[in-house]
C-alpha positions in Angstrom: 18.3 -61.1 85.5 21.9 -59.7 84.9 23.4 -57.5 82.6 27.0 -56.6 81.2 28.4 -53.5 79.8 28.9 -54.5 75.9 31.8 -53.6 73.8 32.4 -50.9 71.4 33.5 -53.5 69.2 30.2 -55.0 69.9 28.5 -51.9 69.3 30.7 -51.3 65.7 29.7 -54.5 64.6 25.6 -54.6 64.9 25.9 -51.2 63.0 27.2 -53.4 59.7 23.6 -54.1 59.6 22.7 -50.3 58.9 25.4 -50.2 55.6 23.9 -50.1 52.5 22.3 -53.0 51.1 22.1 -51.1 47.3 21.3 -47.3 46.8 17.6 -47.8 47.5 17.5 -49.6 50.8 19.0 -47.4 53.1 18.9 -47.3 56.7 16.4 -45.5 58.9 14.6 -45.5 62.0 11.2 -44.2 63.8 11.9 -42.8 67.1 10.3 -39.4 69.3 7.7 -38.6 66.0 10.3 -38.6 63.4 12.4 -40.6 60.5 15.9 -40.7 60.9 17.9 -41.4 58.2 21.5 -43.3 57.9 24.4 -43.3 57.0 27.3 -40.6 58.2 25.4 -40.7 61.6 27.9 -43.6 62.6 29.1 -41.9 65.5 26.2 -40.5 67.5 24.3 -43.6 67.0 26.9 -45.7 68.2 27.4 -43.2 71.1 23.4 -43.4 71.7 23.6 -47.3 71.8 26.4 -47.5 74.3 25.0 -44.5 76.6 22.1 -46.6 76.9 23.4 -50.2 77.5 25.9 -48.2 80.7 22.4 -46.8 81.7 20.8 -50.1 82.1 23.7 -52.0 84.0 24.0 -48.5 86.1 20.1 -49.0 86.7 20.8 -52.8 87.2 23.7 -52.6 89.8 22.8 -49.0 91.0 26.5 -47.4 90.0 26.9 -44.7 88.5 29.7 -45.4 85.6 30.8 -42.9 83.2 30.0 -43.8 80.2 33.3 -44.2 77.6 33.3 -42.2 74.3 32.5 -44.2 71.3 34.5 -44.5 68.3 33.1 -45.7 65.6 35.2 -48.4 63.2 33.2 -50.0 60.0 33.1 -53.4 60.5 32.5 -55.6 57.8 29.1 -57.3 57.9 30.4 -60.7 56.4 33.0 -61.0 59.8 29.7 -62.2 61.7 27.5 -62.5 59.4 23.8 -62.1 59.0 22.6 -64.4 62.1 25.5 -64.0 64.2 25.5 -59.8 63.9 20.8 -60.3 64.4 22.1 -62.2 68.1 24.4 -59.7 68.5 21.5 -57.5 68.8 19.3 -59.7 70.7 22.5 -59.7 73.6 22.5 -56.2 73.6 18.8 -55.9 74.3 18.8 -58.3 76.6 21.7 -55.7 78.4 20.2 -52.9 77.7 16.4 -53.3 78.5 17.0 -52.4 82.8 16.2 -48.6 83.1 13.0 -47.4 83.1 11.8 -46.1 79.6 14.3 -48.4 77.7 11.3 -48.9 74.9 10.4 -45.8 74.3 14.3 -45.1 73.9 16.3 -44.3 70.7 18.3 -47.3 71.6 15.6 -49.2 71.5 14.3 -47.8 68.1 17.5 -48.4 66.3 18.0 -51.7 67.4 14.7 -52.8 66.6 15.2 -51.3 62.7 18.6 -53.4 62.9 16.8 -56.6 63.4 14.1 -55.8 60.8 16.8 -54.8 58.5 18.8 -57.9 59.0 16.3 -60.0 56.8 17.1 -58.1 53.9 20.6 -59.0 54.1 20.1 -62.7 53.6 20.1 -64.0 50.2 16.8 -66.3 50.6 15.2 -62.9 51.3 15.5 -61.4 48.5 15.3 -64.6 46.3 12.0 -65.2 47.7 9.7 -63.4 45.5 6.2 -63.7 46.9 6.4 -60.0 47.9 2.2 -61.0 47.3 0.5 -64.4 47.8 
């Protein structure tokens, strides 16, 4: 298996995901015995995400990289849209999933609430109305 260091750009975008669908459905994740809400985390989220993926290849390729600062840039979630932003995440767990403990890792948990999310974004979602069968 290999691994690549993603982009911040990459990183940016999978966090269009975590906007606000409407007022109600904000974003939030279950990681280390707590709820952690979003938005106006951008930054340290996106800083946990990448410290993570340079700890995988690191682990990968045994280097020892320093890991860039991230800077976070809003991305607009219709650049990639809905499928293209849920295989953005899918490439960066396939990167990111090398060092030991990468499932029990924040990364992990926020990525996972991305994909979940991701459904809610798609108009056939939320059309679908058979919330019960």
């Amino acid at each position: 298996m290999s691994a690549f260091r993603v982009s911040r750009a990459h990183i940016n975008a999978i966090l269009a995901l975590a906007r606000p669908i409407h007022e109600h459905h904000s974003f939030s994740y279950y990681w280390n015995d707590a709820m952690h809400q979003y938005p106006g985390d951008e930054q340290r989220i996106g800083q946990a995400l990448l410290n993570e993926n340079y700890r995988s290849v690191d682990c990968r390729y045994n280097e020892d990289t320093p890991v860039p600062t991230f800077s976070w840039q809003p991305v607009p979630l219709q650049r990639h849209g809905v499928p293209g932003l849920a295989m953005a995440c899918h490439s960066y767990q396939y990167q990111s999933c090398e060092a030991p403990g990468w499932k029990e890792s924040e990364a992990y948990a926020i990525v996972q609430a991305l994909l979940k999310r991701a459904w809610r974004f798609l108009p056939e979602y939320e059309a679908a109305n058979t919330w019960r069968i």
